[in-house]
C-alpha positions in Angstrom: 21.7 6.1 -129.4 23.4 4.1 -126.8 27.4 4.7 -126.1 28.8 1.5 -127.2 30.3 -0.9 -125.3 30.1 -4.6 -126.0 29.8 -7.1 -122.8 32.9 -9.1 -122.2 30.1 -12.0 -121.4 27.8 -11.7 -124.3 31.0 -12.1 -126.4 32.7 -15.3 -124.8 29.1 -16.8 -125.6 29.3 -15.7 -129.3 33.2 -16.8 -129.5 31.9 -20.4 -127.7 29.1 -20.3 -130.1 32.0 -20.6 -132.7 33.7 -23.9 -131.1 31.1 -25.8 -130.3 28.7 -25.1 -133.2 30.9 -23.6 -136.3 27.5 -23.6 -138.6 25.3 -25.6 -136.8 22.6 -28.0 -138.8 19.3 -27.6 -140.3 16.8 -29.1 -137.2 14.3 -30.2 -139.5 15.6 -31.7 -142.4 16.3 -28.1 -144.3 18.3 -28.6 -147.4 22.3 -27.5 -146.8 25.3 -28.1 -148.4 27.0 -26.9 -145.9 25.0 -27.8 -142.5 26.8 -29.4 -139.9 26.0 -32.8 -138.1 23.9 -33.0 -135.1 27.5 -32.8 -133.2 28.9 -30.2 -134.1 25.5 -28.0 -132.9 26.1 -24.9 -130.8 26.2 -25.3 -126.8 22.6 -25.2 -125.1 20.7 -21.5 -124.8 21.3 -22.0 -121.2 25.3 -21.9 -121.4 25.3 -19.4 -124.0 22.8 -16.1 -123.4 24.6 -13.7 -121.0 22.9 -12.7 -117.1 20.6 -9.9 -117.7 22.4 -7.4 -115.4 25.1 -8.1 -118.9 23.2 -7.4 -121.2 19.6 -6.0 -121.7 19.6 -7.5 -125.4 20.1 -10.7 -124.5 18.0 -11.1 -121.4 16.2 -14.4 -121.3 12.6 -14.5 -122.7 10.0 -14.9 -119.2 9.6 -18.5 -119.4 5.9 -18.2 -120.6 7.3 -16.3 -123.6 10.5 -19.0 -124.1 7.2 -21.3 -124.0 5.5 -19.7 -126.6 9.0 -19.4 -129.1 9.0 -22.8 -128.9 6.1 -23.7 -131.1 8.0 -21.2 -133.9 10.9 -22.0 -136.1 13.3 -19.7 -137.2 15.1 -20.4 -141.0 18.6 -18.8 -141.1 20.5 -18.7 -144.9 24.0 -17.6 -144.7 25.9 -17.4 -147.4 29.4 -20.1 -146.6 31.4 -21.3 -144.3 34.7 -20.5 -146.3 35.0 -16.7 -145.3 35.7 -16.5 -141.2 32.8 -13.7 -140.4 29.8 -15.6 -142.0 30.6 -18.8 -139.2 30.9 -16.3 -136.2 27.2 -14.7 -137.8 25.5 -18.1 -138.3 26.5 -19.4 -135.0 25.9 -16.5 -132.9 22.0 -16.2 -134.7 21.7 -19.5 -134.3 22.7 -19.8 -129.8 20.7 -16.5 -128.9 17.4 -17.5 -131.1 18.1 -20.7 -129.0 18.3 -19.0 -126.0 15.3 -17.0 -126.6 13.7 -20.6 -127.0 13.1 -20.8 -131.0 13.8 -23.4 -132.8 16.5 -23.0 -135.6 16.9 -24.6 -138.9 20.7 -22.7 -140.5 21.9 -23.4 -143.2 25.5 -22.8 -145.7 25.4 -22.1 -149.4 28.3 -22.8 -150.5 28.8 -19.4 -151.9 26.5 -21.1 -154.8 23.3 -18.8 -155.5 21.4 -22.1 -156.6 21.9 -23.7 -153.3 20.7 -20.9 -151.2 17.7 -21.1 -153.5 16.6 -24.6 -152.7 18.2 -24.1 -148.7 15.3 -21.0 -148.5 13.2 -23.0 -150.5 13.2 -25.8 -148.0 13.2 -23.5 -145.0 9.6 -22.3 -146.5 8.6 -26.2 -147.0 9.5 -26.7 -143.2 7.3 -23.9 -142.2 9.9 -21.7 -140.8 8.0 -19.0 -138.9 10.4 -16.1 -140.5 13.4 -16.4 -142.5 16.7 -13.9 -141.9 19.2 -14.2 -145.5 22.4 -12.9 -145.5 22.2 -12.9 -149.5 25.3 -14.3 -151.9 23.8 -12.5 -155.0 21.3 -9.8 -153.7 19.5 -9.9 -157.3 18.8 -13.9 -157.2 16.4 -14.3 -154.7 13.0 -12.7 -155.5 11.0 -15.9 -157.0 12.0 -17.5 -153.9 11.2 -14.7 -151.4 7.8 -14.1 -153.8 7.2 -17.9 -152.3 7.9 -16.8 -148.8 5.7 -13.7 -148.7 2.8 -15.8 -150.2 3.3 -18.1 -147.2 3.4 -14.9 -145.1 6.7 -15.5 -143.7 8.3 -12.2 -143.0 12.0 -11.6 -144.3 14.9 -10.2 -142.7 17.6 -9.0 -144.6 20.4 -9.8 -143.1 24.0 -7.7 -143.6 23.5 -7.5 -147.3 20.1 -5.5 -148.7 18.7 -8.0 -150.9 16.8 -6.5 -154.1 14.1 -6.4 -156.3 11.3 -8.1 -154.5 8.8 -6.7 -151.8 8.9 -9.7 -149.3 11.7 -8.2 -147.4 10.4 -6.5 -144.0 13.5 -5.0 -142.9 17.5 -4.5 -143.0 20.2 -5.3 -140.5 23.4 -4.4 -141.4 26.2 -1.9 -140.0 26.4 1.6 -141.7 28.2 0.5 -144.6 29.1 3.6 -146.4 30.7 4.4 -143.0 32.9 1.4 -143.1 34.3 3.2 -146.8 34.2 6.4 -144.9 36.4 5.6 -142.3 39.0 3.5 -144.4 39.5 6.5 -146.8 39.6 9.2 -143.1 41.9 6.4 -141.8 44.2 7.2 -145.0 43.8 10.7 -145.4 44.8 10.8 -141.6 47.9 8.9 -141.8 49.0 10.9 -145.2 47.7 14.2 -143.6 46.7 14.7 -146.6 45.3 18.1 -145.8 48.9 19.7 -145.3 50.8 17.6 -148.2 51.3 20.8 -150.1 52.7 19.7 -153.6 53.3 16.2 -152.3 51.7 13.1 -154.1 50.7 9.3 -153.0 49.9 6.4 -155.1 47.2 4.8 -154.0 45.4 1.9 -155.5 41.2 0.5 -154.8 40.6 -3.5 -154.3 36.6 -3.9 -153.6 34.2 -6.6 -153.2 32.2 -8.9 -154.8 30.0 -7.5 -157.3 27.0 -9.9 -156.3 26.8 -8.6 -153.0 25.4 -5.2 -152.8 27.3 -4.0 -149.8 30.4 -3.9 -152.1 29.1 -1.1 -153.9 28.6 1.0 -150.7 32.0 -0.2 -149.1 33.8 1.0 -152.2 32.1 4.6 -152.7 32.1 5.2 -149.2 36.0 5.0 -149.3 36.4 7.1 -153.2 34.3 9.7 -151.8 36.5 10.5 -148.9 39.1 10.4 -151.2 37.9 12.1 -154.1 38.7 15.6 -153.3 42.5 14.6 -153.4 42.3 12.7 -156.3 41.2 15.3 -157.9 43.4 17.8 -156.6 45.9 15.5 -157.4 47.1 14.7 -154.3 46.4 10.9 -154.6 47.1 9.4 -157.7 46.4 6.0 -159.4 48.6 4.9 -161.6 46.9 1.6 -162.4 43.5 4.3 -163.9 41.6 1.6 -162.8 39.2 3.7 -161.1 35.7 2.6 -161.0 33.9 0.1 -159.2 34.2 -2.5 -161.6 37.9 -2.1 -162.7 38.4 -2.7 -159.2 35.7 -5.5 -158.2 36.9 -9.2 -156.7 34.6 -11.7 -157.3 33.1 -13.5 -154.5 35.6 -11.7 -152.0 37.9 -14.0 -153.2 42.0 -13.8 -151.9 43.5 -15.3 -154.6 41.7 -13.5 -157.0 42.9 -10.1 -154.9 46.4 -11.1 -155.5 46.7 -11.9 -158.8 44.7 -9.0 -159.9 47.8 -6.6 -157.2 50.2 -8.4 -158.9 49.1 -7.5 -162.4 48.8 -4.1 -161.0 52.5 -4.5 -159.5 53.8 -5.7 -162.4 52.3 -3.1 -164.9 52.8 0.6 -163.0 55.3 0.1 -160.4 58.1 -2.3 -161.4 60.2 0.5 -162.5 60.4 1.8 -158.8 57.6 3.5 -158.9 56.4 3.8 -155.5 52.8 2.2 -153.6 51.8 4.4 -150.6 48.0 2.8 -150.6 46.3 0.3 -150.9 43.1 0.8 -150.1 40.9 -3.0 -149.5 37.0 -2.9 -148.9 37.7 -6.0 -146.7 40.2 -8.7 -145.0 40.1 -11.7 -147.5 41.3 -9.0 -150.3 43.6 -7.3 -147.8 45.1 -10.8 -147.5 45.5 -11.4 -150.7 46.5 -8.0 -152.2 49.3 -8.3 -149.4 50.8 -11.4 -150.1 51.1 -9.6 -153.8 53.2 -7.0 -151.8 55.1 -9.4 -150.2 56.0 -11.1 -153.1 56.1 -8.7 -156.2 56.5 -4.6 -155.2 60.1 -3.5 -155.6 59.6 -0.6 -153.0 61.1 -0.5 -149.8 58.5 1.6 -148.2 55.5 0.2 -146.1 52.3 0.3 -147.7 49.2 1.5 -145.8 46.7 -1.5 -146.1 43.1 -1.4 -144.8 40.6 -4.1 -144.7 37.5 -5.3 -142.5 36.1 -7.9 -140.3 38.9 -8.6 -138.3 39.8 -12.3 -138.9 42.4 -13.8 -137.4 44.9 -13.8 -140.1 44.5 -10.5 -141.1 45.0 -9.0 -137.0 48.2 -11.1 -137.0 48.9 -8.9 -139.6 48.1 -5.9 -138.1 50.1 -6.8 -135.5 53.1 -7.3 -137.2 52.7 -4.2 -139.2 51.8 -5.9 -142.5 48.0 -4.3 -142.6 47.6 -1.0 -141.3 44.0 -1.2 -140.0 40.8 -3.3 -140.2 37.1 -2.0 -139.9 35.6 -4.1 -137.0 32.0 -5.0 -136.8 31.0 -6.4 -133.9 29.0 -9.7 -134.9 27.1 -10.1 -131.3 25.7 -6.8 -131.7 24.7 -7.1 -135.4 22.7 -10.8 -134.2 21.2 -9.5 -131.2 19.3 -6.6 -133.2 18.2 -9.1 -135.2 17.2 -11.3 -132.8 15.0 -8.4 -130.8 13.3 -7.4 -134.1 12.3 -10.9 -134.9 11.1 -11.5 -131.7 9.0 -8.4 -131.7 7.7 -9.0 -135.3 6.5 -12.4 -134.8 4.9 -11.2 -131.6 2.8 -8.8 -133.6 4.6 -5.5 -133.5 5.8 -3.5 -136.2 8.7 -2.6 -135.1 10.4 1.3 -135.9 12.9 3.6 -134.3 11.3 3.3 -131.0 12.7 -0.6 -130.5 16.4 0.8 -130.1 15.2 2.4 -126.6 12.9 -0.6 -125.7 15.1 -3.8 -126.4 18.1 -1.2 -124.2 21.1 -2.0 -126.6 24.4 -1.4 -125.0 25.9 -0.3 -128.6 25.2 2.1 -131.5 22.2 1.7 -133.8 20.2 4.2 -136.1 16.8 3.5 -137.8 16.9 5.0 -141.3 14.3 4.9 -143.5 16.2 7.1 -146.4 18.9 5.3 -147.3 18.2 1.7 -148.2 16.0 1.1 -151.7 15.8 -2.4 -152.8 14.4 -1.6 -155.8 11.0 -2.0 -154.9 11.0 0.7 -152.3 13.2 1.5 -149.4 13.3 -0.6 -146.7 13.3 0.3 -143.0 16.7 -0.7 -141.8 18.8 -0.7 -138.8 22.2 0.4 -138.8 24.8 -0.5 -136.5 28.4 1.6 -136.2 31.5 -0.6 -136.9 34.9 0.7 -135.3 38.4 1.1 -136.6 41.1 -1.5 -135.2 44.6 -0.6 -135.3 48.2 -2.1 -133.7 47.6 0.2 -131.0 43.6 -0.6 -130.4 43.6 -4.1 -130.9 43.8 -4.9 -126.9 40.6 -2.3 -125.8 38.3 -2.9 -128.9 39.1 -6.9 -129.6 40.5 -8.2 -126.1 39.4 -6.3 -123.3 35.7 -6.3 -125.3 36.0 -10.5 -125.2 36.1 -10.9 -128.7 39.5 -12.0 -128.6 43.0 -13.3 -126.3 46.3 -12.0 -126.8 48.1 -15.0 -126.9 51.6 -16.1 -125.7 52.9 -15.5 -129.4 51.7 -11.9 -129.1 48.8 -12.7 -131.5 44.8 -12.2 -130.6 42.8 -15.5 -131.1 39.4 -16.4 -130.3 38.3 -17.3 -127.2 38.6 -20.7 -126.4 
């Protein structure tokens, strides 16, 4: 593996991708609730992919190859538009296939599992040459995948392992037990919780969306840290809400996050009893379960908060010391695998471990064929390393990368 380090250029073309073409539109006529008009599409391939000296991913295609993509059609199903990440992932998939010279048909669910059935369902009736699904429910879409294999349209599984059907080829996604992992290290570290002695910490779990399997993975990553000092007795959770689905939010949602803190809030701690954690698989719960902190703990103290993805909101947090850290995964990396494996399957190869040192990537990436069973066997997946942002990293890992500007109100935004 490759010592990361993301090109300043090959992010200002994902952060445009975001202005100029915030979801894109279906090309062809692809059902989408949620597809944007013809204006709003992402800025040509030839603004957007990065010089080759850059980056190696992203080099463009020999123009007999670019010819050759253009007689194919790539379908891309995301999941909404409503959480920040899933726009920067559509738009970024949708510019570098572009510049590689597919044609793209992307489409927006809603967050409705019905809707991404009929927008994959028209993506097979349009022919798509191969489809790549970041699922909503990972156990909803094997009658219409079944329909995709039988047209022989390989499947990408993008971000979240979809299950229970045999039509998916392969998984792109980061390491997402690690992103648990390094939430509950991230804790443990700022407790040190190895020298606390007789001390104790509250701490208390937020996680995802049951639907999406990631969740589960986020969730245990972050208790298994942990578990040795809950059971020492070290950390300690008042609330006993302890399991996955005590602590689920459905669909990721914020509001849902706080009400469910504040019920928390107002059960174990209103009689002073004092939050030191409180430990959130990602930023739209971290939002949430910290406006309930804001607005209904008693304690004076400042609660360590973790999330992930690094919207915007959430780093102005972290900036003014509200959240104590985010778990970064770098979107441009995550699309540009993607990209290189489709364009190696649909030119024939079966692609393994032996792509990561042929496409050249500039960042972090394991193959694993252990970890990742769908239900119908495990599937071949590549694994990408996510990094922990902090107050006092935001500047190297966000800024200096080209992910983000500090702004004159001392805030990072996107490029613009």
């Amino acid at each position: 593996m490759k010592k990361k380090v993301v090109s300043a250029i090959l992010s200002a073309a994902m952060v445009a991708s975001l202005i100029t073409g915030c979801g894109g539109g279906a090309s062809n006529g692809g059902a989408a609730s949620e597809a944007a008009p013809a204006s709003e599409a992402a800025a040509p391939a030839s603004e957007a992919a990065a010089p080759a000296s850059e980056a190696a991913s992203s080099e463009a295609a020999p123009a007999a190859d670019t010819a050759a993509n253009g007689d194919m059609t790539i379908g891309i199903a995301m999941p909404t538009k409503s959480l920040e990440r899933w726009n920067r992932d559509g738009s970024y998939l949708e510019e570098q296939f572009k510049a590689k010279g597919y044609n793209v048909e992307l489409t927006y669910s809603d967050n409705k599992i019905d809707q991404q059935v009929k927008d994959i369902e028209g993506l097979i009736a349009d022919n798509v040459n191969l489809l790549v699904v970041a699922a909503i429910d990972g156990e909803s879409l094997s009658q219409v995948l079944a329909e995709a294999k039988e047209s022989g349209i390989p499947v990408l599984s993008y971000d979240r392992l979809i299950m229970n059907t045999d039509a998916v080829s392969y998984y792109i996604s980061f390491d997402n037990y690690t992103v648990g992992k390094l939430q509950g290290q991230y804790v443990i570290d700022q407790l040190d919780l190895d020298n606390a002695g007789d001390k104790t910490y509250n701490i208390e779990f937020t996680a995802g969306d049951p639907a999406d399997n990631n969740a589960g993975f986020f969730f245990n990553g972050a208790y298994d840290t942990l578990k040795p000092y809950i059971d020492k007795g070290t950390l300690v959770i008042p609330s006993g809400q302890t399991s996955f689905e005590q602590v689920a939010t459905k669909q990721w949602d914020t509001a849902t996050a706080m009400t469910r803190m504040q019920n928390i809030l107002a059960s174990n701690y209103s009689d002073g009893t004092q939050l030191d954690v409180a430990l959130c698989s990602n930023d739209s719960t971290a939002l949430g379960v910290t406006q309930a902190i804001e607005s209904d703990y008693a304690g004076t103290n400042t609660v360590i908060i973790t999330g992930q993805d690094g919207d915007e909101a959430n780093l102005a947090n972290v900036v003014d010391g509200k959240q104590s850290m985010t778990v970064y995964k770098a979107v441009a990396n995550e699309a540009v695998a993607t990209i290189d494996l489709a364009d190696a399957i649909l030119k024939g190869e079966t692609p393994d471990a032996g792509l990561i040192d042929k496409a050249g990537w500039s960042f972090d990436c394991a193959y694993d064929t252990e970890s990742y069973d769908n239900g119908t066997g495990v599937i071949p997946s590549y694994l990408l390393v996510p990094t922990v942002v902090t107050k006092d990293n935001i500047q190297t890992e966000l800024v200096d990368t080209g992910y983000y500007t500090m702004g004159d109100d001392g805030y990072p935004h996107p490029v613009q």
